[in-house]
C-alpha positions as CSV (number, residue, x, y, z in Angstrom):
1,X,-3.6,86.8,-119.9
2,X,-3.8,86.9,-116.0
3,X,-6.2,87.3,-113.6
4,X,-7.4,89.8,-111.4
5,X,-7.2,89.5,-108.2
6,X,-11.6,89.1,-107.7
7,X,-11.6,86.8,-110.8
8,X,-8.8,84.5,-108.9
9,X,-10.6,84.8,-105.6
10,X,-13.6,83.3,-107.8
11,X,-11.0,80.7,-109.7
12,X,-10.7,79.7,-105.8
13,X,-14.4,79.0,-105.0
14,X,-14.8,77.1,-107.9
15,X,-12.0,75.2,-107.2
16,X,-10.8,75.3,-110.9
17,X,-7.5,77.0,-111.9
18,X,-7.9,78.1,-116.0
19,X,-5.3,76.9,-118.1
20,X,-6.9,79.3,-120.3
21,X,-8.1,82.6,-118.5
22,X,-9.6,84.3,-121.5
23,X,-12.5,81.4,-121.0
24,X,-13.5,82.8,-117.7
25,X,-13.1,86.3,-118.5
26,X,-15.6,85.7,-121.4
27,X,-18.2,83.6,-119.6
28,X,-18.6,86.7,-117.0
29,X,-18.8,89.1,-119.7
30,X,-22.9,90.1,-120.0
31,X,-24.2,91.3,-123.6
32,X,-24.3,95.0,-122.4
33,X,-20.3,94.9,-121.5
34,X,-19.5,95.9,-125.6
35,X,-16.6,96.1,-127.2
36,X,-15.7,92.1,-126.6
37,X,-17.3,88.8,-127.5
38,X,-19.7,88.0,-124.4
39,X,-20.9,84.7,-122.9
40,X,-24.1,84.2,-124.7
41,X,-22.6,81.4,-126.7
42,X,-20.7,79.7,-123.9
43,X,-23.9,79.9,-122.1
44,X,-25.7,78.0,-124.7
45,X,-22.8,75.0,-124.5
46,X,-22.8,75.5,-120.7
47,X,-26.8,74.2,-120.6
48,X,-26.1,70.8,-122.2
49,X,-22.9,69.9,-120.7
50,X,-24.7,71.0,-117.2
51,X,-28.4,68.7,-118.6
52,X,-25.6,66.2,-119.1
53,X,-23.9,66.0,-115.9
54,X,-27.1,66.1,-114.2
55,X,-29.5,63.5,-116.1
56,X,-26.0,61.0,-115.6
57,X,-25.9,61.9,-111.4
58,X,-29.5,61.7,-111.3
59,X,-29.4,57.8,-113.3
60,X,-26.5,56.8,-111.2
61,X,-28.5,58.1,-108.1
62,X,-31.6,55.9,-108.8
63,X,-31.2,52.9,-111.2
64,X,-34.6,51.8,-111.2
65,X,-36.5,55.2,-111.7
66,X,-38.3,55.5,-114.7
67,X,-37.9,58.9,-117.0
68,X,-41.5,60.3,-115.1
69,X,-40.1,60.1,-111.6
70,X,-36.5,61.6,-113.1
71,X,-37.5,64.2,-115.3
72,X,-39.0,66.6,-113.1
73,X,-36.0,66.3,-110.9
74,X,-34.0,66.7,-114.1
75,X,-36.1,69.9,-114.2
76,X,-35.5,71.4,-110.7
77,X,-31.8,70.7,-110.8
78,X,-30.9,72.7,-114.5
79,X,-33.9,75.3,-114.1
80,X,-32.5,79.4,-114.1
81,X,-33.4,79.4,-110.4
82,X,-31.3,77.1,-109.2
83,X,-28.7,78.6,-111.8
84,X,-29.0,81.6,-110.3
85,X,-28.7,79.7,-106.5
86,X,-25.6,78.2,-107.0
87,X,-24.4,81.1,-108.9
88,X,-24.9,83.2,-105.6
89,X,-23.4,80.7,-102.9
90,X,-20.0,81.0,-105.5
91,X,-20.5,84.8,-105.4
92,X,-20.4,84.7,-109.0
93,X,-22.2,88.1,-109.6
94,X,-18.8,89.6,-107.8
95,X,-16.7,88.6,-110.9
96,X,-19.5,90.0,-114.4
97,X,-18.6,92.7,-116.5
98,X,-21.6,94.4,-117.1
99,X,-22.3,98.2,-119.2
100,X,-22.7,101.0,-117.0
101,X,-26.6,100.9,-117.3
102,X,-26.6,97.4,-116.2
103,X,-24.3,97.5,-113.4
104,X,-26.2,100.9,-112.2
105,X,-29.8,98.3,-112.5
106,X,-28.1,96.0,-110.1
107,X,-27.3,93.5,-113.1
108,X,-25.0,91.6,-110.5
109,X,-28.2,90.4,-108.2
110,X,-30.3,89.8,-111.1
111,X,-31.6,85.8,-111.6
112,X,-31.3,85.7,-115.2
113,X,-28.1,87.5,-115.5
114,X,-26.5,85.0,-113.0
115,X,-27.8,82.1,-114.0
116,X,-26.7,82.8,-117.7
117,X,-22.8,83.1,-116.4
118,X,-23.2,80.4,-114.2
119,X,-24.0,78.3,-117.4
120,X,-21.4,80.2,-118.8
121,X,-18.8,79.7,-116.6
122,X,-19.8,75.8,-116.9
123,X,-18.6,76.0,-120.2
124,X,-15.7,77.7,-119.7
125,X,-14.4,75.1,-117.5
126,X,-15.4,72.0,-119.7
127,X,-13.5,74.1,-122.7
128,X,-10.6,74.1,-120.7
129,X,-9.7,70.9,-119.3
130,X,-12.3,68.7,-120.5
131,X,-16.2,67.3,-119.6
132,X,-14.9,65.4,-115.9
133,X,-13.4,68.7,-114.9
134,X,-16.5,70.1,-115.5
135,X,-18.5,67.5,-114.1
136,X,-16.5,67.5,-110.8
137,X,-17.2,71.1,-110.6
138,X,-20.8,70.7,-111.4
139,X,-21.3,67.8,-109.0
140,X,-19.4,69.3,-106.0
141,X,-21.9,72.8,-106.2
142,X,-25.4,71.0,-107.3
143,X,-24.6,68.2,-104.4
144,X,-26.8,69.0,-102.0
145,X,-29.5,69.7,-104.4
146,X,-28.9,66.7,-106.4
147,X,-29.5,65.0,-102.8
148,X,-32.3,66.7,-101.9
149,X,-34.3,66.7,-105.0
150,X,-37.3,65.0,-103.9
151,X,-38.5,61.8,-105.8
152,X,-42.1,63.7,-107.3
153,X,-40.6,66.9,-108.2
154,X,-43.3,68.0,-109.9
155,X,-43.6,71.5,-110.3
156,X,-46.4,72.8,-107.4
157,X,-48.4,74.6,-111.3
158,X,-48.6,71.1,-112.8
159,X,-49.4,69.4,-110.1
160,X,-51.8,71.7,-108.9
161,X,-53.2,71.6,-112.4
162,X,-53.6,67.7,-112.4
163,X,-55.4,68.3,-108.8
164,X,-58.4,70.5,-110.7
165,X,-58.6,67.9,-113.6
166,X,-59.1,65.0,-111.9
167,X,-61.5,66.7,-110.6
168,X,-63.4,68.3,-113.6
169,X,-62.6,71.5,-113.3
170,X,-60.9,74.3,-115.6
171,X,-57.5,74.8,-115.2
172,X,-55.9,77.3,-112.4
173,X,-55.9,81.0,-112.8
174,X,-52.7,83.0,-112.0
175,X,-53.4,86.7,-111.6
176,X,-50.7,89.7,-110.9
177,X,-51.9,91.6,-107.6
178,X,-49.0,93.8,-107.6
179,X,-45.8,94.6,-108.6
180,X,-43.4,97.0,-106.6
181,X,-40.1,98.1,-105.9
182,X,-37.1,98.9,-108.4
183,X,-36.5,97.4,-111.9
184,X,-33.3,95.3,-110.4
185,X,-35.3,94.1,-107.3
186,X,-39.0,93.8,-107.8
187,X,-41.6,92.4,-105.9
188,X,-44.8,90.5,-107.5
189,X,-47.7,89.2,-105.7
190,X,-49.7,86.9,-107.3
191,X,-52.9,84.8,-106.5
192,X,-53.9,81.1,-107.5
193,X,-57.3,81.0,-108.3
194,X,-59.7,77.8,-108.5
195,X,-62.6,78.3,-110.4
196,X,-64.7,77.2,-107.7
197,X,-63.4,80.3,-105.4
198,X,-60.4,79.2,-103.5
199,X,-57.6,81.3,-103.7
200,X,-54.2,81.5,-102.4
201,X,-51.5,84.2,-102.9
202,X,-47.6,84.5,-102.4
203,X,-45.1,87.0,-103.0
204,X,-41.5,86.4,-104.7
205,X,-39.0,88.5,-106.9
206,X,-40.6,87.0,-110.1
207,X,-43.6,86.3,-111.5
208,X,-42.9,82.2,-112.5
209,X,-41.6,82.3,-108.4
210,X,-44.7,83.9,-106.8
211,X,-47.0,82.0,-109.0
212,X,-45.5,78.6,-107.7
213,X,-45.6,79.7,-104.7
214,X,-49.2,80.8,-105.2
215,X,-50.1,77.1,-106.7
216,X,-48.4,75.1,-103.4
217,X,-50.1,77.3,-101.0
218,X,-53.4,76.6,-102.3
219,X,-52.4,73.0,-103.3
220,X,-51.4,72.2,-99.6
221,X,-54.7,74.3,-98.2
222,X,-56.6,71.5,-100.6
223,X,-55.1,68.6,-99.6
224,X,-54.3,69.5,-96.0
């Protein structure tokens, strides 16, 4: 089986030549494509080998970091976001087969789409030559994340969270505003609220985006 000429151009970026195509092929392949076996399985074996690659960079990183200074990093680093990030800087959306109704909903700019083939494609390459091909890969496109993961990577909604109990009060309220524009590129607004009436709101194309963004605005108002 050969490659097209897009899929090789992608082969390229992730600097990883398939001894087996057919992997690739089927890691780009979204559920709506039909008619094939698609990625949902490689993306499955794609998460662990990537939570593997990552919790051994981030131990080799910092030797004397205990699992609560490591495991929120762990969390930032593997988390559908990011996914999605690195699966954009490889122009990875480029190279899935989608259905017609999924293509037509702009299925190749969607997070969750790319960050599933990105974990997909993971696979793929450990399934072909092994876990350190897939682990050079891996650590050559999370580098500068891995790097600039910052020692309390606690999430802005926990920590925010742990602000308003040490404090006595109820937890944080996260409220939808609004949501507009199309089904494959929405917009939400959402607003942090403090039971004792300070509020802060942010705007992001999800929900679990806008609302931490919501909870560091009003956690840096607070302790600015």
């Amino acid at each position: 089986m050969k490659l097209s000429s897009a899929l090789k151009a992608l082969s390229e970026r992730l600097e990883h030549e398939f001894r087996d195509p057919s992997l690739l092929i089927r890691a780009l392949t979204h559920g709506s494509h039909g008619g094939e076996a698609d990625n949902q399985r490689l993306e499955f074996l794609g998460d662990r080998v990537l939570g593997l690659v990552i919790a051994e960079a981030l131990l080799e990183a910092d030797p004397r970091a205990d699992e609560g200074r490591i495991a929120p990093r762990f969390n930032t680093l593997v988390r559908r976001e990011t996914c999605a990030e690195v699966a954009r800087q490889v122009d990875l959306g480029a190279g899935l087969k989608l259905g017609r109704s999924e293509m037509l909903g702009g299925g190749r700019r969607k997070e969750a789409v790319l960050a599933d083939a990105m974990e997909a494609v993971i696979a793929a390459v450990y399934l072909d030559a092994g876990l350190d091909a897939a682990r050079r890969m891996i650590l050559r496109l999370w580098a500068g994340r891995i790097a600039a993961a910052p020692e309390d990577a606690r999430d802005a909604k926990s920590a925010l969270q742990e602000w308003a109990q040490a404090r006595g009060m109820t937890p944080p309220d996260y409220v939808l505003v609004s949501r507009e524009g199309p089904d494959h590129a929405p917009r939400f607004v959402i607003e942090a609220r403090l039971s004792t009436g300070e509020v802060e709101r942010a705007e992001a194309a999800t929900k679990r985006v806008a609302e931490h963004a919501a909870a560091a605005a009003l956690l840096g108002r607070l302790e600015g």
